[in-house]
C-alpha positions in Angstrom: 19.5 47.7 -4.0 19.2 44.0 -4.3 18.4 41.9 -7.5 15.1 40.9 -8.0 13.8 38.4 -10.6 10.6 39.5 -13.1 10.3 35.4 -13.2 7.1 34.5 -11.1 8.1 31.4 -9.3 5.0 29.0 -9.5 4.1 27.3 -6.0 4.6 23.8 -5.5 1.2 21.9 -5.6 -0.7 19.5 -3.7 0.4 16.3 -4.9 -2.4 14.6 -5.6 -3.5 10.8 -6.1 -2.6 10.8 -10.0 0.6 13.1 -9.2 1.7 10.3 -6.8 1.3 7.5 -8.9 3.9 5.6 -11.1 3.8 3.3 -13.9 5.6 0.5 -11.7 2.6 1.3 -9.2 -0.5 1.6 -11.5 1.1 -1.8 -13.2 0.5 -3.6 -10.0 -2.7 -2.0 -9.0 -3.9 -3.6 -12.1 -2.1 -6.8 -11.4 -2.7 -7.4 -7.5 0.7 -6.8 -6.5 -0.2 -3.7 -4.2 0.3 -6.0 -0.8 -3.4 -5.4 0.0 -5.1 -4.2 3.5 -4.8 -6.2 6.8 -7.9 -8.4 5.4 -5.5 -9.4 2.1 -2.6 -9.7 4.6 -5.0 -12.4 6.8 -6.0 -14.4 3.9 -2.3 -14.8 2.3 -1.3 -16.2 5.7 -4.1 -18.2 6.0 -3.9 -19.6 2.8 0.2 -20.3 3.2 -1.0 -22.2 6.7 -3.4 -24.0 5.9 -1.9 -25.4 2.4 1.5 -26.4 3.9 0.1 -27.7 7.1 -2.5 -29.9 5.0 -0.4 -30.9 2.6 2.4 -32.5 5.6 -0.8 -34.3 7.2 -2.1 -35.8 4.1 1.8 -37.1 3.8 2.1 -38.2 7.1 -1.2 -39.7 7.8 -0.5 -41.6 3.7 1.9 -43.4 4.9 0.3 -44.7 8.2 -1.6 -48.3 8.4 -5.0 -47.8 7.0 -6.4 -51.1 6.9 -5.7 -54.6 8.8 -6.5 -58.4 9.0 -5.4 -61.9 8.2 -5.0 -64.7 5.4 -5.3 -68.5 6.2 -2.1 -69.9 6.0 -2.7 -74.1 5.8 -4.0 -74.5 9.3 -3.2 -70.9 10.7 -3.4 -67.5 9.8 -0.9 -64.8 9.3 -1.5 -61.5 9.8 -1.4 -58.3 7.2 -1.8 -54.8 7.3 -2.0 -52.0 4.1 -1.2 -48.1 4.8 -2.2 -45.4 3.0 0.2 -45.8 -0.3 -0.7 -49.5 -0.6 -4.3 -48.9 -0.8 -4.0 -45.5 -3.1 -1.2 -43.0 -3.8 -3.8 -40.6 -4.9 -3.3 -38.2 -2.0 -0.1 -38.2 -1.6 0.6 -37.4 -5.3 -2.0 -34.5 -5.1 -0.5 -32.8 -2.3 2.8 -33.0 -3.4 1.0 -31.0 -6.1 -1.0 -28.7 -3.9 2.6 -27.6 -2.6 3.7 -26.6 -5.7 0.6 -24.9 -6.7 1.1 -23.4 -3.8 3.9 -21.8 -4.4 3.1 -21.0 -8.0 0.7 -18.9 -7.1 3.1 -16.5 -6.1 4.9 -17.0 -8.7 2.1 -15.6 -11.6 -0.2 -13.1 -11.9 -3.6 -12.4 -13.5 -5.0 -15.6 -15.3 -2.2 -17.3 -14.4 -2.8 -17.1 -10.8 -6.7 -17.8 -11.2 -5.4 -21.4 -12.8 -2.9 -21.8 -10.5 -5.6 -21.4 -7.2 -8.1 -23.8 -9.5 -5.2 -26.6 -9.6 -4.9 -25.8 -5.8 -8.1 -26.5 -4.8 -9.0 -29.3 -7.4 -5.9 -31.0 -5.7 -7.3 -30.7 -2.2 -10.7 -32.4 -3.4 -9.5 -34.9 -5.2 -7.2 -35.9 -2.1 -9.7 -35.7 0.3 -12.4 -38.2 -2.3 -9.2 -40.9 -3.1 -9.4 -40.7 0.9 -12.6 -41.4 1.6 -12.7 -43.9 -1.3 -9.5 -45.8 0.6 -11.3 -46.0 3.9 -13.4 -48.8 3.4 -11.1 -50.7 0.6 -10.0 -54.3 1.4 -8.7 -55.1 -2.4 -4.9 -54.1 -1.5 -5.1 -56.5 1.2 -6.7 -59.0 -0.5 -3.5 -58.9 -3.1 -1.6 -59.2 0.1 -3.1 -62.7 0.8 -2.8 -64.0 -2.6 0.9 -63.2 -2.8 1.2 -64.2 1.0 -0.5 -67.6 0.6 0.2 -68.5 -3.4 -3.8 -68.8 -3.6 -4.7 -65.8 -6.4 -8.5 -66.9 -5.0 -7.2 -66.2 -0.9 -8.7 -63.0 0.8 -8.4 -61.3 3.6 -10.5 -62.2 6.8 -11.4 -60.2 10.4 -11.1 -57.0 8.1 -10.4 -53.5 9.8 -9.5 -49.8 9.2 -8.5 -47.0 11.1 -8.9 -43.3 11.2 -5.8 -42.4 9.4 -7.8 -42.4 6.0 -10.3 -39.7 7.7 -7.0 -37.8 9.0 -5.6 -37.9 5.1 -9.1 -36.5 4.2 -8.7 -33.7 6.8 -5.8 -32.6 5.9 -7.0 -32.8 1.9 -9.9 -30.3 3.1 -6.5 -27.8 4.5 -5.4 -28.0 1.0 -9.2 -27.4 -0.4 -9.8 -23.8 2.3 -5.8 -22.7 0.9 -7.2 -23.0 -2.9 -10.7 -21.4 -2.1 -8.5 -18.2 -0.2 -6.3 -18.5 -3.4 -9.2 -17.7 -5.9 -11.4 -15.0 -3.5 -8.7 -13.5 -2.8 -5.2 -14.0 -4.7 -5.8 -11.6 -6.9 -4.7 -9.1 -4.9 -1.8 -10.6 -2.9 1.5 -9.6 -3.8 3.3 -11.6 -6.4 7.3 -12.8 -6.3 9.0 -10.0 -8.8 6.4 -7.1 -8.9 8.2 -5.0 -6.1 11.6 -5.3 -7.3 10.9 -3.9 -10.9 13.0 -1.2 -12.0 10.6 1.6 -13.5 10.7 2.7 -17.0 13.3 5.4 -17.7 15.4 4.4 -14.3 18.1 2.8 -15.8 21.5 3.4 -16.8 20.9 4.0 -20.2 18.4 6.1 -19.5 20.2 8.7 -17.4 23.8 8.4 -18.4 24.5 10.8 -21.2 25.8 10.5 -24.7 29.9 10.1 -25.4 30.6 13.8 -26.0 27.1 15.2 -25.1 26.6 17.2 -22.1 22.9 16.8 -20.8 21.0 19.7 -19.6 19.2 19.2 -16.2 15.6 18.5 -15.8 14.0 21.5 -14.5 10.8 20.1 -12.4 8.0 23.1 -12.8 6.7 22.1 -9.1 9.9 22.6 -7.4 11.1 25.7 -6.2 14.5 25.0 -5.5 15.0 23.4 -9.2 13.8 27.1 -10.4 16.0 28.9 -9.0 18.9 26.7 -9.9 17.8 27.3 -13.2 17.9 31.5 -12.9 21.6 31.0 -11.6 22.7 28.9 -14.6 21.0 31.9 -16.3 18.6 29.6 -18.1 14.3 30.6 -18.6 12.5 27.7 -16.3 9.6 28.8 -18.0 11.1 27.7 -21.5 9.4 24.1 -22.8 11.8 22.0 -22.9 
């Protein structure tokens, strides 16, 4: 007649949402690190797209010729032409730090990241205004023909712009949409570290045993098979531990 154990062996249970959760998990729930659905997925990309493709126009379109004309020279005229950086190296300089807030925002996390989407978009305005402002200036050139002629009174004549300030501005607006995304949304796209943190109790330390101790095995309630490796070692699964 074969052995047969008065222990009742407890059914495993329906894992449920609060059995499934971890610490590492519910710590970036709370955090926005979860990765989000397809609609957080969307936005992040749309945000990394249109931040890195309007802060390489805003560079581009800086450094193209903005503004043109000509300063008497004794009985002639020679001609002189200003791009974007001679007339204002406003939006340049703010999309160098759009980039960066950019990639900051992946970088923090709560507050942090609300700041971080704020400096994003800020930067996007104020490049897109020091745009607008440049289109119709005519004071770099006018320093131009002063230096060009020796007169500090010469100015520039037959004045005219291009559309590479509007382009600049364009582009500044890119920046602008990747900020606005950042702060709807970036609270729940994932951030750099919070996958790759170890959970509490996984380490080393934590499961390596004592010099000279011998650590008895954790006996899971829920598992069968943990049970009944207890009843072979002779132990009570049922015992607190």
């Amino acid at each position: 007649m074969g052995y047969v154990s008065a222990v009742p062996v407890p059914q495993p249970r329906a894992a449920g949402p609060a059995a499934t959760s971890t610490p590492t998990a519910a710590r970036a729930a709370r955090d926005g690190d979860g990765g989000g659905g397809p609609s957080d997925r969307r936005s992040l990309a749309a945000a990394l797209l249109l931040g890195a493709a309007g802060a390489a126009v805003v560079l581009i379109a800086s450094g193209q010729r903005w503004a043109a004309g000509t300063a008497a020279v004794g009985g002639g005229s020679v001609p002189l032409d200003a791009d974007g950086r001679d007339i204002t190296g406003v939006p340049a300089a703010l999309a160098v730090v759009g980039l960066a807030a950019l990639v900051a925002v992946f970088a923090v996390r709560g507050g942090g990241r609300l700041l971080v989407s704020a400096l994003l978009a800020l930067s996007g305005a104020g490049a897109a205004l020091a745009a607008f402002l440049g289109a119709s200036d005519r004071s770099a050139l006018d320093e131009k023909a002063a230096k060009t002629t020796g007169d500090t009174a010469a100015t520039i004549h037959a004045l005219s712009h291009t559309a590479w300030p509007y382009v600049t501005a364009a582009g500044s607006v890119l920046i602008l949409l990747a900020g606005l995304l950042a702060l709807v949304y970036g609270r729940r796209w994932p951030g750099m570290s919070g996958r790759y943190e170890r959970p509490a109790g996984s380490g080393p330390a934590a499961t390596a045993p004592g010099r000279g101790a011998r650590r008895a095995p954790v006996v899971d309630p829920d598992r069968p098979e943990d049970l009944w490796k207890a009843l072979d070692r002779g132990e009570d699964p049922t015992r607190e531990s």
